[in-house]
Wavefront OBJ file of the C-alpha trace (Angstrom):
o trace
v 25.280 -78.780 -12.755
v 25.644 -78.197 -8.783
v 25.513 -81.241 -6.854
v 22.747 -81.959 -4.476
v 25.125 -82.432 -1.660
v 27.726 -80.018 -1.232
v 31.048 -81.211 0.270
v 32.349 -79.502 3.329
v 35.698 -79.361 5.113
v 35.611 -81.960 8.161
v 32.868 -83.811 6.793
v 32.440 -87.600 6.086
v 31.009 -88.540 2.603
v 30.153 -91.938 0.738
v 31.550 -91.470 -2.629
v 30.674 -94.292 -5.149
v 30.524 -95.293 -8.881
v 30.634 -97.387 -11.719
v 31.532 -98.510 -15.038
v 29.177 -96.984 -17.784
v 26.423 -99.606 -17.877
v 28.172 -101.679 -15.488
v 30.957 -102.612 -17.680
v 34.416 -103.721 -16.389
v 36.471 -100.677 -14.760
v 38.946 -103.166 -13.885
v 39.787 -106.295 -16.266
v 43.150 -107.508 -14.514
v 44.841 -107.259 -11.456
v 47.283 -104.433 -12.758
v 43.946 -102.285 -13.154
v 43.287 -102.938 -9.387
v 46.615 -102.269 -8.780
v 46.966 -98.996 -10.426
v 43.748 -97.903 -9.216
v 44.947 -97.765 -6.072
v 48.605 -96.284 -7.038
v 45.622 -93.181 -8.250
v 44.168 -93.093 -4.856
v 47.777 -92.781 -3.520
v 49.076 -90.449 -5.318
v 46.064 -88.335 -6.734
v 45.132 -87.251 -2.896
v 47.806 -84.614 -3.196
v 47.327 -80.708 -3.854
v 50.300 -81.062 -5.776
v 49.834 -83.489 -8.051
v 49.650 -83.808 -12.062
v 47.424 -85.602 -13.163
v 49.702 -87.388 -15.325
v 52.301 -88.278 -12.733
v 51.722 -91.752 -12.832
v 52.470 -92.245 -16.383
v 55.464 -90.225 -15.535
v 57.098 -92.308 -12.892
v 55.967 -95.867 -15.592
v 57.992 -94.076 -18.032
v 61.545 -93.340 -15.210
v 60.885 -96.089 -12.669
v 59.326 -98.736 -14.682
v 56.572 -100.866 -13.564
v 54.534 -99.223 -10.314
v 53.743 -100.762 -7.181
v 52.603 -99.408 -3.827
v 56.811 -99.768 -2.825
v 58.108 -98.008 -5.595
v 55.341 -94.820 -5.049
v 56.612 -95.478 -0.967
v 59.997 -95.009 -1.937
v 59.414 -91.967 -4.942
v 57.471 -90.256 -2.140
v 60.271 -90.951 1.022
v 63.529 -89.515 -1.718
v 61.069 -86.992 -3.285
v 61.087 -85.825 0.264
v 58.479 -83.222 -1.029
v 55.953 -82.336 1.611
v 52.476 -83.787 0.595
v 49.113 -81.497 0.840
v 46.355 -84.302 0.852
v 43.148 -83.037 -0.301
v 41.430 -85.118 1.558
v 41.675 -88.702 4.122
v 40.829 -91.754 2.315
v 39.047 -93.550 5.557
v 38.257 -96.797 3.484
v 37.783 -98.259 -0.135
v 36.942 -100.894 -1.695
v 37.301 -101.758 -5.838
v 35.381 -104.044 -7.363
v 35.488 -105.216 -10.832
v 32.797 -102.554 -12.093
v 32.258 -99.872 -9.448
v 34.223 -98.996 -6.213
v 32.957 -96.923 -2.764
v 35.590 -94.596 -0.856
v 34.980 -92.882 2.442
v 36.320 -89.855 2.479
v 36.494 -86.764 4.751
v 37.397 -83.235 2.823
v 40.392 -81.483 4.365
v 40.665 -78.719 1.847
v 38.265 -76.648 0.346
v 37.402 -77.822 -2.327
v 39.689 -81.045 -2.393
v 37.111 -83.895 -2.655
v 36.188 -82.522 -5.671
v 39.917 -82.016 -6.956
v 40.354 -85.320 -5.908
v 37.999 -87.156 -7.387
v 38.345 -85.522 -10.785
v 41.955 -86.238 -10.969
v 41.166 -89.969 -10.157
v 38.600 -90.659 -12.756
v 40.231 -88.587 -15.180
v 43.343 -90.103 -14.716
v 42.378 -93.768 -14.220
v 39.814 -93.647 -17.509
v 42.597 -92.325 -19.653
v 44.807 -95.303 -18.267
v 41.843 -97.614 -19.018
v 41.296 -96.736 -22.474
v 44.543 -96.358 -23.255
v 45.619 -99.517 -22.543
v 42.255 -101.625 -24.038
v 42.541 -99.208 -27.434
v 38.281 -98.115 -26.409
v 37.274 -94.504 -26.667
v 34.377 -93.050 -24.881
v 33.110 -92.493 -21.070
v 34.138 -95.323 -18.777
v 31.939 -93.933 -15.502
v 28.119 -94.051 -15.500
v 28.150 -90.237 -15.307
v 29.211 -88.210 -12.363
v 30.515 -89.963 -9.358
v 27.937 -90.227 -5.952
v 28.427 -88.245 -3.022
v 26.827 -89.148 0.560
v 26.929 -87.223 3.371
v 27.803 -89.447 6.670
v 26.464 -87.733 9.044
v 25.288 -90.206 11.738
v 27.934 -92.762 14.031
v 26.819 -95.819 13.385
v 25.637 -95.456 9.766
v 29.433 -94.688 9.478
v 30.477 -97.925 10.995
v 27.660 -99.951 9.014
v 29.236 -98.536 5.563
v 33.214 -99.139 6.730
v 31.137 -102.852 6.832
v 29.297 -102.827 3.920
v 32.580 -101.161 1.944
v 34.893 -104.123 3.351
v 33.382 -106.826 3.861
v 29.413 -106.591 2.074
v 30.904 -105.780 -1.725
v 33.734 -108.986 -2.362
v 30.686 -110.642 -0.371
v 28.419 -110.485 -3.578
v 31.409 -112.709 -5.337
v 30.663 -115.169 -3.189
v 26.596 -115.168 -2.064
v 25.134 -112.264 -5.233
v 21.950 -112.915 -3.229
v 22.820 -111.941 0.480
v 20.646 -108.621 0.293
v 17.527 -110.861 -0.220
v 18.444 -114.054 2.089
v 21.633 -112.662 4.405
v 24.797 -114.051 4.564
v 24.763 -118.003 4.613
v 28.063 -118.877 5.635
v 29.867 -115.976 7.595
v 32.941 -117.771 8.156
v 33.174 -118.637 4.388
v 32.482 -114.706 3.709
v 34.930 -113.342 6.552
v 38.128 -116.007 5.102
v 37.442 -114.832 1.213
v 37.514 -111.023 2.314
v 40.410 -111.475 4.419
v 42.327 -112.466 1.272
v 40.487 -109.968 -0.988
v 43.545 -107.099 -1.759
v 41.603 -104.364 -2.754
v 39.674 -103.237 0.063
v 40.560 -101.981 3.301
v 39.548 -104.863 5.169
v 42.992 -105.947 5.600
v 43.770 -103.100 7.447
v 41.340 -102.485 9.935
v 42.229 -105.659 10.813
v 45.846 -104.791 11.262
v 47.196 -107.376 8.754
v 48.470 -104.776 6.579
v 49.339 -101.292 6.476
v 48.370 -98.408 3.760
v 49.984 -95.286 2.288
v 46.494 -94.458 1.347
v 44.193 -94.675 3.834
v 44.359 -92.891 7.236
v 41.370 -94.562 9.883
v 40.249 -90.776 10.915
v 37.320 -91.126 13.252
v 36.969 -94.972 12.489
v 40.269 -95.024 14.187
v 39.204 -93.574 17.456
v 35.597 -95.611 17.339
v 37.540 -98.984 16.389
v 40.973 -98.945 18.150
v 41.839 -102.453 17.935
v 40.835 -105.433 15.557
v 39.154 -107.099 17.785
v 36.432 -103.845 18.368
v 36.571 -104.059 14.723
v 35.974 -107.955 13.938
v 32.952 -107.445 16.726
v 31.624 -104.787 14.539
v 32.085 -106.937 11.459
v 30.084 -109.409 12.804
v 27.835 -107.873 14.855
v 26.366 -106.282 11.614
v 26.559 -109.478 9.277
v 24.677 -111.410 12.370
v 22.199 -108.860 12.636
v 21.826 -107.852 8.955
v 22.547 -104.352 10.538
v 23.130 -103.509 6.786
v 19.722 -103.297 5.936
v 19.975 -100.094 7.539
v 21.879 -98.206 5.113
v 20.572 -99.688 1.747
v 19.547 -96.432 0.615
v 22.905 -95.415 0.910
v 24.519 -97.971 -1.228
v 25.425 -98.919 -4.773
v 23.980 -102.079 -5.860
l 1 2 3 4 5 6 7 8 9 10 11 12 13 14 15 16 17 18 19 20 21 22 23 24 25 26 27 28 29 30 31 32 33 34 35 36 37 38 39 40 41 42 43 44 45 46 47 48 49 50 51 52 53 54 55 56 57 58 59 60 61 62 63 64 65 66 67 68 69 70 71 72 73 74 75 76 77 78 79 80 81 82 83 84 85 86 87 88 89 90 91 92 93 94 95 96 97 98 99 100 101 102 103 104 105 106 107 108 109 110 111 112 113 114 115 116 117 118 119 120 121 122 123 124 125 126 127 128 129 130 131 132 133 134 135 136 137 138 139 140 141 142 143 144 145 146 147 148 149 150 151 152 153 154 155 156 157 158 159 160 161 162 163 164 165 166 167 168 169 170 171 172 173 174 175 176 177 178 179 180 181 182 183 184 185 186 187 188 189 190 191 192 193 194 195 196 197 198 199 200 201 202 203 204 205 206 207 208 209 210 211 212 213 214 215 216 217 218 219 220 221 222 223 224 225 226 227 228 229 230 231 232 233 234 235 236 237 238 239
């Protein structure tokens, strides 16, 4: 079936999705972690889609380090598909913001990611079946600040519902509260926009340009949680 929105080299897209009726796509921190170790290493024209189980099985238990150091002595040149601008994983669903790169690479991507993570998933909790709610969501970004309002609502608006569920009906109570617990949430990209941490997945793009500094991006952060900015884009998000 052809998807409603086509993907396009040099274009920004909202890609989202969850577990099949909202079930866990992550039970445990290791899920989170390898996850991520997919977005890593998946984003690469080169890549098996089984590489992952292959470096487990030589180098022993993954983390973002070890895939830093495979990649720095592979010394093989990597051919992302596309640039990871933000993501955030949640316990059922995640968001990404991607921009294509390749022809053809989001979708490359993407299928190498779910593929690869579901096998992992069911493998390891002995279940058979789908784990995504059919095909993953794909937004096109085309407009500035609807950009800026999702790197928000991807970072900061999604480990938010752990802590208020009800801010899309009554806004965020306690911003301070909110800001803290995301600051310490790992699996988003909060951490480094706000140049607390740095990524072999993600590179800024445009977002890097728009928010040069921590501080623009804080502003931003706030700016839209103040002024429930967010309300703006709720047609474009997963609830």
């Amino acid at each position: 079936m052809k998807r409603k929105v086509q993907f396009e080299e040099g274009k920004i897209y909202h890609i989202f999705n969850r577990g099949v009726a909202k079930s866990s796509i992550c039970r445990e921190d290791a899920d989170f972690w390898r996850f991520l170790q997919g977005l890593c290493l998946f984003n690469d024209k080169n890549s098996v889609s089984n590489i992952l189980w292959q470096l487990e099985k030589t180098r022993g238990r993954l983390t973002l380090n070890v895939l830093k150091n495979y990649i720095i002595t592979e010394g093989k040149e990597r051919k992302p598909l596309v640039r990871i601008i933000a993501y955030c994983v949640m316990n059922n669903h995640y968001h990404l913001l991607v921009e294509e790169i390749q022809e053809g690479g989001a979708i490359k991507f993407m299928h190498k990611l779910n593929m690869g993570y579901a096998k992992y998933f069911n493998n390891k909790y002995d279940r058979v079946g789908s784990l995504w709610q059919g095909r993953f969501k794909n937004v096109l970004v085309e407009d500035e600040r609807y950009l800026q309002y999702l790197l928000v609502y991807i970072n900061i608006l999604n480990p938010a519902d752990l802590m208020e569920p009800k801010w899309r009906e009554e806004g965020i109570k306690d911003m301070e509260k909110i800001l803290d617990f995301t600051e310490k949430y790992p699996w988003s990209t909060h951490q480094e926009f706000l140049g607390k941490r740095g990524s072999l997945i993600i590179e800024k793009g445009i977002l890097g340009e728009i928010l040069p500094t921590p501080q623009k991006y804080l502003d931003l952060v706030k700016a839209v949680l103040e002024e429930k900015r967010y309300q703006e884009i709720n047609h474009l998000t997963l609830e």
